[in-house]
Structures are given as C-alpha cells and as structure tokens.
matplotlib code that plots the C-alpha trace (Angstrom):
import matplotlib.pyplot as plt

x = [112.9, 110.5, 109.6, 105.9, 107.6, 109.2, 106.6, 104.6, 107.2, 108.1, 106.6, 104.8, 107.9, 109.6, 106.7, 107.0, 110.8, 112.2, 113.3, 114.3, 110.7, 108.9, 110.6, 109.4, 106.3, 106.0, 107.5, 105.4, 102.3, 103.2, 103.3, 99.8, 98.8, 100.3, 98.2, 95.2, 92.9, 90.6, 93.9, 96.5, 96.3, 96.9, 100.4, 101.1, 101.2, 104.0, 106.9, 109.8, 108.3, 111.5, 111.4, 107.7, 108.3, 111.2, 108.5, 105.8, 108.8, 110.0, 106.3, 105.4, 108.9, 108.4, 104.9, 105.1, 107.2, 110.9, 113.7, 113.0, 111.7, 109.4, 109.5, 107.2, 103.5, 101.0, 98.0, 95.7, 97.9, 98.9, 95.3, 93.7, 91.9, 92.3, 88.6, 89.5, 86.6, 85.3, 85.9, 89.3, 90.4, 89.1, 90.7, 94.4, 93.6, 92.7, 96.5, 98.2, 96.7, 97.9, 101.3, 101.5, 100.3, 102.9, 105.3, 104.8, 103.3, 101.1, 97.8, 97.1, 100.3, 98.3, 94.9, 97.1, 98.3, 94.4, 93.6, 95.9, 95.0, 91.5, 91.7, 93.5, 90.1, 88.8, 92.2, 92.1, 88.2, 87.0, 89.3]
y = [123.4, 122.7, 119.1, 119.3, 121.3, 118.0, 115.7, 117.7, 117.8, 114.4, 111.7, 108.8, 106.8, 108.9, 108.1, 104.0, 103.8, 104.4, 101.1, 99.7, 99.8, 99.0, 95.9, 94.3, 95.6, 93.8, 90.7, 91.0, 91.5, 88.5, 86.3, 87.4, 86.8, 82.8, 82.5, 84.2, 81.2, 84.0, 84.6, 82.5, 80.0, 82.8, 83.6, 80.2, 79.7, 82.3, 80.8, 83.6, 84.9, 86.8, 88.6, 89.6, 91.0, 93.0, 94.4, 95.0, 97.0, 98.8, 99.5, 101.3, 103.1, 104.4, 105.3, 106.5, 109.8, 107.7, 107.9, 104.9, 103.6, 101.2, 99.5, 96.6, 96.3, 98.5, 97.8, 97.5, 94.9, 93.2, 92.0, 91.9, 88.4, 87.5, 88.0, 89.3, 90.2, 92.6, 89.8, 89.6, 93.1, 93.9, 90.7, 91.7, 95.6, 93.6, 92.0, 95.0, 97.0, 93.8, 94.2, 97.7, 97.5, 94.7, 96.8, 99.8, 102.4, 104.7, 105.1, 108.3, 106.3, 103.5, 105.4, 107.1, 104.0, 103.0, 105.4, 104.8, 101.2, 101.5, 104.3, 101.1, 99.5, 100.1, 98.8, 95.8, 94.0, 91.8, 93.8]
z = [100.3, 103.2, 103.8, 102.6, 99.5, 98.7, 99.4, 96.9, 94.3, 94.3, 91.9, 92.4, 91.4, 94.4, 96.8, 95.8, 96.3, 93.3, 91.0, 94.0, 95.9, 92.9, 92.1, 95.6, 95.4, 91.9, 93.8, 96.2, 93.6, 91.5, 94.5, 95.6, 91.6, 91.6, 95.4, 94.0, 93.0, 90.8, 88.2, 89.0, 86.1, 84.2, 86.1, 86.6, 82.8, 82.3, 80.8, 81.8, 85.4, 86.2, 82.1, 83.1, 86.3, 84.7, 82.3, 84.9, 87.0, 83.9, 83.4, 86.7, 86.9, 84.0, 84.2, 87.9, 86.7, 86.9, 84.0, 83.6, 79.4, 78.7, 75.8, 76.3, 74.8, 75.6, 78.0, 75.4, 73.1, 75.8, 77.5, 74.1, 73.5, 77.5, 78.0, 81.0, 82.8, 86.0, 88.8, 87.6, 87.3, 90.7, 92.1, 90.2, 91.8, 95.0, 94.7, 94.3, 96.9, 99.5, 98.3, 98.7, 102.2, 102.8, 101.4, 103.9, 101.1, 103.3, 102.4, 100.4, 98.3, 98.2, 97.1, 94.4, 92.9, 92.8, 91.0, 88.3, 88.0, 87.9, 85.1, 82.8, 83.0, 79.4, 78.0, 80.0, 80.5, 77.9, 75.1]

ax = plt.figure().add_subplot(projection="3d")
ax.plot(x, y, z, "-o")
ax.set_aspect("equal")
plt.show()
C-alpha cells in the first residue's frame, strides 16, 4: 500500500494518534477550558476532572473511527438545561482548535475535527 493509500485509509482516530494522542489533546483542551474566562466556571465546577476527561477521550476515540465504546451520555442529554449559548460554543470550538495546534495535528486534521464539532451545534446551544 502506497503512502497516500494509507493516509486515505486511515481514520480520523488514526490521524489524531490513536487513544494515546487523543488523551493529551483532551488534556490539553481541558486546560485551555479552566483558563478560558468565557466557560471556565463551568469546568471549574466539575467535581471528578480526571472521570470527565476519561469520558471526553472515550468519546472522541470512539467517535473518531477507534475500537474504542462509549458508554457515556449523549450530546444532547448531556448539554440539556446548560443554556449554553453561541459565544460559548464558538469559544469551547476556539479551545479545541488551540490544543490541537499545540498538539502538532496538521491542519487539514485540524479543519477535519472542525467540522465534526461544529456539526454537534443543534445538540448543544441553548438545548
């Protein structure tokens, strides 16, 4: 298999660094969330940090193409009654883009995982 054969085949789990990728980029996120002075009363209010970050990793290994399960809640159930609103979202997006760069994902990676994020809009704003 050619090397632009398995860049092509691979998933976005693949293209992040596996488990082992995702989890310091989800480090790396949550630190930019508690820093963040748009959301980070809502981190800084989280009881068990190191149990959510688990979830958020399990989340994105799982729904990044990896063997991963997932057997948390759902987007929808779990922002429901936040009010979340645009500011935020964009702000949290905003987060995770940084942490990705800090992380070394290249770019097209990077525009890849935007699009995923921003398509969870509906089931995060003011739900």
């Amino acid at each position: 298999m050619s090397e632009t054969t398995t860049a092509t085949a691979s998933t976005l789990y693949d293209r992040l660094g596996r488990r082992d990728g995702i989890t310091r980029i989800t480090h790396e996120l949550m630190k930019n969330h508690l820093a963040n002075p748009l959301v980070n009363t809502r981190y800084s209010q989280i009881k068990d940090m190191d149990q959510t970050e688990r979830n958020v990793v399990d989340f994105f290994c799982a729904g990044s193409g990896g063997p991963n399960t997932y057997a948390g809640k759902d987007m929808l159930n779990t922002h429901r009654g936040m009010n979340i609103d645009e500011q935020e979202f964009v702000s949290v997006i905003d987060d995770a883009m940084a942490a990705l760069t800090t992380c070394g994902v290249e770019p097209p990676v990077r525009n890849e995982v935007l699009g995923v994020l921003w398509s969870m809009k509906a089931e995060v704003v003011r739900v």
